[in-house]
NUKOLSE-944661 format. One record per atom (N, C-alpha, C): x, y, z. Coordinates in steps of 0.001 Angstrom, whole numbers, padded with zeros to 6 digits, always signed. Layout:
XYZ;...
***
This chain:
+000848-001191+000000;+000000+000000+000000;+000889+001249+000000;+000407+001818-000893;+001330+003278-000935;+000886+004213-000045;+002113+005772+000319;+001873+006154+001322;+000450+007222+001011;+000123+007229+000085;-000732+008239-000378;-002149+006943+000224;-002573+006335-000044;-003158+005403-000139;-003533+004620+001602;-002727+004837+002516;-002512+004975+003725;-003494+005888+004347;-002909+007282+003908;-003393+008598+004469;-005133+008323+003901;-005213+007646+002813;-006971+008136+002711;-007511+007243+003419;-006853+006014+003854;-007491+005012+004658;-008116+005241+005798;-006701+006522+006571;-006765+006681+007553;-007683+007933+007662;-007614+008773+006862;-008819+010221+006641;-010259+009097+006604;-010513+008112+005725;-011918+007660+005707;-011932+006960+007228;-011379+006340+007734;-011339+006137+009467;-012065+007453+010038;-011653+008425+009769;-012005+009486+010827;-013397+009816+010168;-013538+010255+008995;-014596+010597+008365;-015886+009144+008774;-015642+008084+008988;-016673+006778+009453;-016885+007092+010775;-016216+007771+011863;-016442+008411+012842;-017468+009438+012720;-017369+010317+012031;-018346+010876+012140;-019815+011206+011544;-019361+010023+010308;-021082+009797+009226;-021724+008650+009883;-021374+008133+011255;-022363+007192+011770;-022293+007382+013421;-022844+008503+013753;-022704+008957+015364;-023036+007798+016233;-024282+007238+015912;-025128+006294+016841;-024181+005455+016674;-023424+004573+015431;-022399+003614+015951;-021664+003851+016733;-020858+004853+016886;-019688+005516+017332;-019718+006003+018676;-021180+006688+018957;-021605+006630+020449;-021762+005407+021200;-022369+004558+020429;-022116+003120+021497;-020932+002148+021510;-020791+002463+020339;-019135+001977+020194;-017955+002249+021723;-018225+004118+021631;-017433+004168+022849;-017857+004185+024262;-019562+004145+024156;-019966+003789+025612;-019525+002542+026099;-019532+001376+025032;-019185-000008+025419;-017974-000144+026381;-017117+000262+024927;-015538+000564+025276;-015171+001006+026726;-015808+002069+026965;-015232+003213+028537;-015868+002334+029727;-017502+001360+029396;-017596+000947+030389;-016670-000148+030733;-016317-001012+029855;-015453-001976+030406;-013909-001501+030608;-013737-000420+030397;-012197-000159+030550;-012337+000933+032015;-013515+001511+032538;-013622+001507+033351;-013932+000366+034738;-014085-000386+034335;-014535-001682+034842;-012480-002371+034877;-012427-002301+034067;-010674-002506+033837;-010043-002059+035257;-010179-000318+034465;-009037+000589+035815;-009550+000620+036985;-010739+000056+037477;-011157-000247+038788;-010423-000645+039129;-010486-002388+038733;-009724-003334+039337;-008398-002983+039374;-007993-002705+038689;-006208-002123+038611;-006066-001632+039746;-006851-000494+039658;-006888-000011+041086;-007374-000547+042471;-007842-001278+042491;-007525-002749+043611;-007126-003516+043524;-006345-003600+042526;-005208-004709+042234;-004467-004175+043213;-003625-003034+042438;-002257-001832+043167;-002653-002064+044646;-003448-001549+045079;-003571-001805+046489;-003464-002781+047296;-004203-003578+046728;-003799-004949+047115;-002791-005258+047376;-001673-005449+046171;-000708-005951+046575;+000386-004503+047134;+000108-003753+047546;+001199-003078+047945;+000942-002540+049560;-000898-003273+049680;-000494-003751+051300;+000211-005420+051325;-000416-006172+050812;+000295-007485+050931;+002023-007223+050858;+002531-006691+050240;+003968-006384+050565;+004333-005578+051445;+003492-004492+052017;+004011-003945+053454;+004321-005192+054743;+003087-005752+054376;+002990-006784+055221;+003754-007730+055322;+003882-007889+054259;+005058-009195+053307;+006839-008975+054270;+006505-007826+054016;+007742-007313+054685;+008455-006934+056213;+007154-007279+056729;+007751-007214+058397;+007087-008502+058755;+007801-009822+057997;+007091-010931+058706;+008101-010972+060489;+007186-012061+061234;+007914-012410+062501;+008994-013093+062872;+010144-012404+061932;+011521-013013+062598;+011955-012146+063642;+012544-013387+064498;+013002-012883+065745;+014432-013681+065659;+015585-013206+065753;+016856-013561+066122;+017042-013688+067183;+017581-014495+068305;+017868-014922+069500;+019559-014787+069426;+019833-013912+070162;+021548-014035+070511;+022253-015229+071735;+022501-015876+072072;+022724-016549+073459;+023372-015620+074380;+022558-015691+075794;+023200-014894+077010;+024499-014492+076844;+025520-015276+076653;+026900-015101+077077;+027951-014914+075159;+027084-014087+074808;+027675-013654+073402;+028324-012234+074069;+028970-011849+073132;+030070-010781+072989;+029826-009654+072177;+030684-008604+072484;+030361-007718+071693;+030467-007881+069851;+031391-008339+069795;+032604-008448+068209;+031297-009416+067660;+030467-010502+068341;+029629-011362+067811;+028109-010497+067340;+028077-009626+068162;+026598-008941+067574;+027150-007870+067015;+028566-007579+066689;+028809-006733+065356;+029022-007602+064475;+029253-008859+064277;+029449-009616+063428;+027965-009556+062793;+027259-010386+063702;+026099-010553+062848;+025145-009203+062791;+025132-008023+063378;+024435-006978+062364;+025947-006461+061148;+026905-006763+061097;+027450-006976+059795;+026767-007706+058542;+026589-009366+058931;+026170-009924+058009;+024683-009654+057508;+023820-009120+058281;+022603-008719+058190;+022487-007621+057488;+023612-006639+057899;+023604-005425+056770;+023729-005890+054815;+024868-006867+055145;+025186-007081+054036;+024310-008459+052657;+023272-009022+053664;+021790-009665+053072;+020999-008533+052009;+021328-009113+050656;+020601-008305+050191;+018669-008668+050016;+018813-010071+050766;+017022-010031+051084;+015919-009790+052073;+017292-009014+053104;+017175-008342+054421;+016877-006902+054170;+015677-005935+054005;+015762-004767+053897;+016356-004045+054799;+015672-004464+056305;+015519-003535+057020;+015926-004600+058635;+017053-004193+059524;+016513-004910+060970;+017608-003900+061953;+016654-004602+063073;+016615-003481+064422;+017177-004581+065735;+017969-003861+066383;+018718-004902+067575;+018217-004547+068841;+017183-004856+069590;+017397-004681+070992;+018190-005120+072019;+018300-004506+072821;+019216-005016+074131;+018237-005709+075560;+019128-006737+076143;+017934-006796+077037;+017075-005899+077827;+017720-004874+078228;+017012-003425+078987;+015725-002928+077692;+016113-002922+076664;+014942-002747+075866;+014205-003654+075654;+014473-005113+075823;+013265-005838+075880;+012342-006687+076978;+012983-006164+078056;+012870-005513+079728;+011645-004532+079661;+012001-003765+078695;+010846-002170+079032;+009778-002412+078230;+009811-003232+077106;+008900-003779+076225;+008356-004822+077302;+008841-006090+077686;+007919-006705+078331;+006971-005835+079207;+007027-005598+079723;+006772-004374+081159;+005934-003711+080316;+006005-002982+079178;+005056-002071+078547;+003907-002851+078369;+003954-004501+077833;+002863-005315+077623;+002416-005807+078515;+002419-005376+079661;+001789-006331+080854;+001282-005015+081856;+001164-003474+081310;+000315-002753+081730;+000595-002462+082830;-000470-002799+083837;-000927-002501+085358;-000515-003208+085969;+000172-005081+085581;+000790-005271+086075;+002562-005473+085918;+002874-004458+085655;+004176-004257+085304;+005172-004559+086314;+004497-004291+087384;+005652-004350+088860;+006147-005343+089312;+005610-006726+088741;+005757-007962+089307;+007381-007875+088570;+007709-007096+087471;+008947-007183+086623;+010307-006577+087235;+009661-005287+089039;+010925-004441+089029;+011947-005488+089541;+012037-006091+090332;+013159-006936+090538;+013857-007737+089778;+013396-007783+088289;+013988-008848+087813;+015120-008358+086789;+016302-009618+087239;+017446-008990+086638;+017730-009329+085009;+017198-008748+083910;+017105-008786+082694;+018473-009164+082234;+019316-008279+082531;+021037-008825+081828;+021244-009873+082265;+021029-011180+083370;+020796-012042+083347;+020040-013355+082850;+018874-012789+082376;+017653-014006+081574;+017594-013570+079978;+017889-012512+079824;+017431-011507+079164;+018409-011810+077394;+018082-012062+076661;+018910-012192+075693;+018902-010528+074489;+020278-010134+073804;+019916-009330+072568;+019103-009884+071775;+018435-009211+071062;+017709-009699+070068;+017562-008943+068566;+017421-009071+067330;+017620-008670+066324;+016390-009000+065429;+015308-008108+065018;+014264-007983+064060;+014521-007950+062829;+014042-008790+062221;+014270-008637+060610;+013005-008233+059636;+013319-007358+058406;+012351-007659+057460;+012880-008279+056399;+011555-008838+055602;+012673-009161+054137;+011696-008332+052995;+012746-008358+052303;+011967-008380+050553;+010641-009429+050458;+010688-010696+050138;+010212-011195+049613;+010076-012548+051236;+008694-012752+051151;+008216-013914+052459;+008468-015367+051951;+008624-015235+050801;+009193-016698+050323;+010174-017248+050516;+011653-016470+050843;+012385-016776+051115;+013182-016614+052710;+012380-016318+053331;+012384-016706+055060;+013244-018151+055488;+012877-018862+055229;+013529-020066+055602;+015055-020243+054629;+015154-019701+053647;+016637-019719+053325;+017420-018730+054349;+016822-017767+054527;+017283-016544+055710;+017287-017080+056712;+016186-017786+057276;+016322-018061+058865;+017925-018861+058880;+017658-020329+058255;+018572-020954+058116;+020208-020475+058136;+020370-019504+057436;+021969-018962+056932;+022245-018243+058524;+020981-017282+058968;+021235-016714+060001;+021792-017245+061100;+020934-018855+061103;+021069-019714+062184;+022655-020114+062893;+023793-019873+061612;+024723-020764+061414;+025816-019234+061967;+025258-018509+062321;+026260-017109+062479;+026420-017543+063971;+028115-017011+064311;+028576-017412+065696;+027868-016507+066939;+027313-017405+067747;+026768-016277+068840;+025182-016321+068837;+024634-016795+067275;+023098-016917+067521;+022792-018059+068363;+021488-018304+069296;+021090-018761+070257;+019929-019852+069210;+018820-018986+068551;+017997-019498+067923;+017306-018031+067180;+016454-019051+065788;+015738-017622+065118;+014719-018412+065223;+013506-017748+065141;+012107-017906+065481;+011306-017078+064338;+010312-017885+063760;+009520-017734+062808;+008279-018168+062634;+007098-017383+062181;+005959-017988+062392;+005733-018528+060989;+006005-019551+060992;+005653-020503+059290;+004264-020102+058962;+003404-020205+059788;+002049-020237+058951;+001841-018345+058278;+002510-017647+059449;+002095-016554+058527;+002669-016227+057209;+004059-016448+057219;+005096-016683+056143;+004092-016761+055244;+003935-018611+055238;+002786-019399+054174;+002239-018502+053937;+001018-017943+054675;-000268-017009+054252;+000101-015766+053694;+001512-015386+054091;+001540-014034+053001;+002109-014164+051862;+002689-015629+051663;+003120-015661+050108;+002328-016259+049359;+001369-017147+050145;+000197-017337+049325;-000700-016141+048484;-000825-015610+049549;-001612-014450+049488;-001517-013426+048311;-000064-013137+048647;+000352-012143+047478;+000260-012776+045940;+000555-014209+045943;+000609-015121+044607;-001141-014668+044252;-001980-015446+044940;-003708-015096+044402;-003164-013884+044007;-003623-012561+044660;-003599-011844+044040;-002918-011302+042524;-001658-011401+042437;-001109-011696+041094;-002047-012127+040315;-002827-013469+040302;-003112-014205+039695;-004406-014104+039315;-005135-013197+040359;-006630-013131+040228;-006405-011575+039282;-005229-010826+039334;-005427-009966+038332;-005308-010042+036817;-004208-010601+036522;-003723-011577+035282;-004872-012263+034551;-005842-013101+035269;-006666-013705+034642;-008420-012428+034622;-008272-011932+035394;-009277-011085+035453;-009155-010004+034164;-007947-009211+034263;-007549-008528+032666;-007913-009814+031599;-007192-010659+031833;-007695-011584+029940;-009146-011381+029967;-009986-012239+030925;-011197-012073+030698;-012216-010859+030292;-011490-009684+030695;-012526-008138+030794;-011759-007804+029079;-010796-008201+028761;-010433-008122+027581;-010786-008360+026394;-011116-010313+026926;-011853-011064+026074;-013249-010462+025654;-013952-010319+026975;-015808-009562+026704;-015324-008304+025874;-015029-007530+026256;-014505-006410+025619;-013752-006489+023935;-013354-007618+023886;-013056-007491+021972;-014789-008146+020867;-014717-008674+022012;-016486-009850+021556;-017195-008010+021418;-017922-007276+022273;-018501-006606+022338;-018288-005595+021406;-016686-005389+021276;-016663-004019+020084;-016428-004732+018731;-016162-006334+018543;-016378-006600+016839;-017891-006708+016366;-018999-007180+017487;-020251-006840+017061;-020608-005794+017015;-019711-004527+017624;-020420-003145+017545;-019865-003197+016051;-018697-003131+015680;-018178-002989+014471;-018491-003872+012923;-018927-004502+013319;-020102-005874+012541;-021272-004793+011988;-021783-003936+013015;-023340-003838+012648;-022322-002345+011370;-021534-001864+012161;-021125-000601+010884;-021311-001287+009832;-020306-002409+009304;-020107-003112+008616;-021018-003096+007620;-022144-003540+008201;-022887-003862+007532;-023558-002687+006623;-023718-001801+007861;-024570-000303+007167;-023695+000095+005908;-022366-000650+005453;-021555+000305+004557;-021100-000948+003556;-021669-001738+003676;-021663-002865+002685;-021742-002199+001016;-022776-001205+000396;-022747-001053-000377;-021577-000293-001012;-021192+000273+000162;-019984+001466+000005;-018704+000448-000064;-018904-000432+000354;-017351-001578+000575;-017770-002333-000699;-018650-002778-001685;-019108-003407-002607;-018391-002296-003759;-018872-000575-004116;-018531-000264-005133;-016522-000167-004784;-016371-000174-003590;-014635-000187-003468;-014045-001379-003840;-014577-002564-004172;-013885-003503-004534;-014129-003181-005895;-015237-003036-006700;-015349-003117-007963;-014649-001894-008880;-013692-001140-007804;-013207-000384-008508;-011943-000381-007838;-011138-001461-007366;-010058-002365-007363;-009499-001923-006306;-009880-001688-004869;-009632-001717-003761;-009019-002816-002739;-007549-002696-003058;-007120-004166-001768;-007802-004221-000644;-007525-006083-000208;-008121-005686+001261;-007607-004787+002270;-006023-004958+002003;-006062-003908+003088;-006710-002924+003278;-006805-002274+002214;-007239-000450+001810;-008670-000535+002003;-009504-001765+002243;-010872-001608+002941;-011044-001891+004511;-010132-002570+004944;-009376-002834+006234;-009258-001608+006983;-008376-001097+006779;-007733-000046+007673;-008696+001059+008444;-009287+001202+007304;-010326+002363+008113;-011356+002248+008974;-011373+001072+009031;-012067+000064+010467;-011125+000671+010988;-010037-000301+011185;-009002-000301+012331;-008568+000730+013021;-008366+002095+011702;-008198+003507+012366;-009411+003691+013356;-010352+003604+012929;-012012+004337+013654;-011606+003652+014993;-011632+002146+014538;-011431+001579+016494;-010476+001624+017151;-009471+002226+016950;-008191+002885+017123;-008687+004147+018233;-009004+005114+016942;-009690+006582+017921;-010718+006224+018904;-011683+005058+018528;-013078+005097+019187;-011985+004558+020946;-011413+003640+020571;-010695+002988+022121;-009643+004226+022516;-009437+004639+022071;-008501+006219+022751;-009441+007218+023776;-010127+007394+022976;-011312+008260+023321;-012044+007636+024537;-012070+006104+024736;-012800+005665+025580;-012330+005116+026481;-010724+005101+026200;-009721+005116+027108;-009330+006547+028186;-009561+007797+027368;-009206+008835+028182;-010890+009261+028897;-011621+008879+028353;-013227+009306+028998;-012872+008246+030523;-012472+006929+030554;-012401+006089+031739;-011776+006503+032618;-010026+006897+032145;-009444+007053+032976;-009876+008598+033746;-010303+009607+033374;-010906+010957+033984;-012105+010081+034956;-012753+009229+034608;-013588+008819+035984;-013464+008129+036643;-012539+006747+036383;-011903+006158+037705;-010917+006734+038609;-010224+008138+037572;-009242+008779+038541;-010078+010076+039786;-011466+010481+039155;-011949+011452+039925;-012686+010402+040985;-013668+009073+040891;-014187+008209+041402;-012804+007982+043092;-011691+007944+041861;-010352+007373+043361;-010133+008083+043994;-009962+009348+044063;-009800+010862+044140;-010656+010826+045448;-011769+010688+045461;-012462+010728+046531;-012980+009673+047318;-012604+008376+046940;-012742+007375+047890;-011186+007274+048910;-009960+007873+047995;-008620+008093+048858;-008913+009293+050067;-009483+010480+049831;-009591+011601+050591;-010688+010856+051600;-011469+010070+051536;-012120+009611+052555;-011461+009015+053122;-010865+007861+053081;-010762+006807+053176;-009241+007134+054281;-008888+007948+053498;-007068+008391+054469;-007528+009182+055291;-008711+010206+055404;-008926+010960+056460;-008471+010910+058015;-008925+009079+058282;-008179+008834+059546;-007162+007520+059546;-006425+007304+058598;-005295+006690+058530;-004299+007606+058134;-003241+007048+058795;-002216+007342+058581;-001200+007014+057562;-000573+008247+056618;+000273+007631+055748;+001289+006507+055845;+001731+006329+056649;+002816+005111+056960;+002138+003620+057759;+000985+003980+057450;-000346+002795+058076;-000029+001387+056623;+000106+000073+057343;-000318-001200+056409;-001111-000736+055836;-002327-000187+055752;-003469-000099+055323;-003935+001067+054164;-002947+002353+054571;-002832+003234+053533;-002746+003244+052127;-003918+003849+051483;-003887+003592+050057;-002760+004111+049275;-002837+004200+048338;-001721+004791+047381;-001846+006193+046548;-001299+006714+047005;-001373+008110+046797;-002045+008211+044977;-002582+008988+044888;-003501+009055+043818;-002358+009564+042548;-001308+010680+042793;-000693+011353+042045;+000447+009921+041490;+000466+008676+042683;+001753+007949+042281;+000944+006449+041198;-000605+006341+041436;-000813+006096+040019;-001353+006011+038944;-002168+007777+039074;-002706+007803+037897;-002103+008175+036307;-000507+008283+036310;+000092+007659+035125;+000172+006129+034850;+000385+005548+035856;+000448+003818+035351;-000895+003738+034368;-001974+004475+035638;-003821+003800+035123;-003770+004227+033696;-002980+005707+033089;-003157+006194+032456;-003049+005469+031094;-001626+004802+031204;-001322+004425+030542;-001352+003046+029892;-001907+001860+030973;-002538+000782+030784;-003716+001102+029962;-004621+002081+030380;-006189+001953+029801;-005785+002487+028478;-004751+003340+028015;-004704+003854+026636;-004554+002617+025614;-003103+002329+026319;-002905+000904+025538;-004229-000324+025425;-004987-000528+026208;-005726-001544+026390;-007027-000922+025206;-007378+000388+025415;-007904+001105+024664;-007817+001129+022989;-006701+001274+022638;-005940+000936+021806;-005953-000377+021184;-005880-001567+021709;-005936-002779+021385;-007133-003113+021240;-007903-002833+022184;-009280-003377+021980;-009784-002488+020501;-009976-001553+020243;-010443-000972+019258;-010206-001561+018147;-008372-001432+017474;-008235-001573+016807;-008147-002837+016408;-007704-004132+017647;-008032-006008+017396;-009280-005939+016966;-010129-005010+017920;-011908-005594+017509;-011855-005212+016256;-011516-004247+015786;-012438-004004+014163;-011699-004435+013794;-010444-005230+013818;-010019-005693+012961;-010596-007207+012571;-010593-007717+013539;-011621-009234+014014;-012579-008854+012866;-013488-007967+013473;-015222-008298+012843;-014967-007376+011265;-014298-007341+010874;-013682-007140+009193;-013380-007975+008223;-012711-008685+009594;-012237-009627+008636;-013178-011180+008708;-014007-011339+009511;-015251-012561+010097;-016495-011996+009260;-016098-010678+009175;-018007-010453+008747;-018595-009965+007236;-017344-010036+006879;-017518-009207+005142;-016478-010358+004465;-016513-009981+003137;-015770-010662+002337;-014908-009807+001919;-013663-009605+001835;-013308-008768+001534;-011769-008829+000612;
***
């Protein structure tokens, strides 16, 4: 196809936009509802998993030093702990700090604690987070073997449940996009079917006056091109104003550094932006391309 030949494809694309409104209006109502229906979920996707990884990340390791360790030994091992690159983050108490912590958890009756001699029973101790909850037990393990540790302590089942956890999710998004995808190409090649049809006579004198398929092709593809752009940027303006104000509620009395805190609206309404364009994009232009090539002869 020549480049001249291109350009009218793509001018009659735009011009089919606008000599059939009623297609073109439902065309992109279809479109925006399911791609709003899309950037929802996205947007409880994101959340999802970026509490599951707050969480993910301060599972319950506890390092045990033995009573009669040394200094050079708990610089050793917050050495090696620094230098874990699946260790983000960990914190060392001393027994006097975990003296004042017990005592803090036992309230009103705290006093039964003043006599007791902590640098005696009392072990250092060292908090860990990791990156990733899957790999806890390679960590516990390596930790185990450092001179001076006593024991590390881990709650397996939560481990389990947060790497489970985070996996569903992955997974329930992955398959949830194919599917809203799938309805969504079905829905805009029958919208693009019924054009089809209305312009049959107009696609009849273009062959008989020696029109490739492509060159009857394309100007589908352009139209559902613009129609999914258009119904890509109509979505994303209302799932982002819709988020806009379920975040301002919703954070009112949480706190930014809360597990629970949503995600700041500014950090992702470029991602949303840019998923729904593309998805926008595909759907338009796969669908008419689909029901072009299924529904005419061409």
């Amino acid at each position: 196809m020549s480049a001249r030949a291109f350009i009218n494809s793509i001018r009659e694309g735009v011009r089919g936009i606008i000599r059939h409104p009623l297609v073109t209006i439902a065309s992109v109502s279809t479109i925006m509802l399911m791609l709003i229906i899309m950037g929802a979920f996205y947007l409880f996707s994101v959340n999802a998993r970026m509490i599951m990884t707050k969480l993910s990340q301060r599972p319950p390791i506890e390092v045990y030093m033995s009573l009669q360790c040394t200094e050079e030994e708990r610089n050793f091992v917050s050495q090696q702990l620094a230098a874990n690159p699946n260790i983000i983050e960990f914190s060392m108490a001393s027994p006097e700090d975990n003296y004042l912590s017990f005592k803090s958890n036992l309230g009103s009756s705290s006093s039964i604690l003043d006599d007791f001699d902590y640098n005696m029973y009392l072990p250092y101790t060292f908090s860990l987070r990791l990156e990733d909850p899957s790999l806890a037990d390679s960590v516990c393990a390596e930790v185990a073997t450092y001179s001076g540790v006593s024991k590390v302590a881990q709650e397996s089942n939560v481990m389990r449940f947060l790497t489970r956890a985070s996996r569903i999710v992955n997974i329930t998004t992955a398959v949830s996009f194919i599917v809203l995808f799938v309805i969504a190409l079905f829905i805009i090649s029958n919208m693009v079917r019924i054009s089809v049809y209305s312009r049959s006579s107009e696609i009849e004198i273009m062959k008989f006056v020696g029109a490739t398929n492509n060159y009857i092709r394309l100007p589908y593809i352009t139209e559902g091109a613009i129609v999914g752009l258009f119904s890509a940027l109509c979505s994303w303006v209302i799932t982002m104003l819709v988020y806009k104000q379920v975040y301002e509620k919703a954070m009112s009395s949480i706190n930014l550094e809360s597990f629970y805190a949503l995600a700041p609206t500014r950090l992702i309404m470029w991602h949303n932006l840019f998923i729904l364009v593309i998805m926008g994009l595909i759907i338009g232009a796969v669908g008419s391309g689909i029901s072009v090539r299924n529904y005419i002869k061409v």
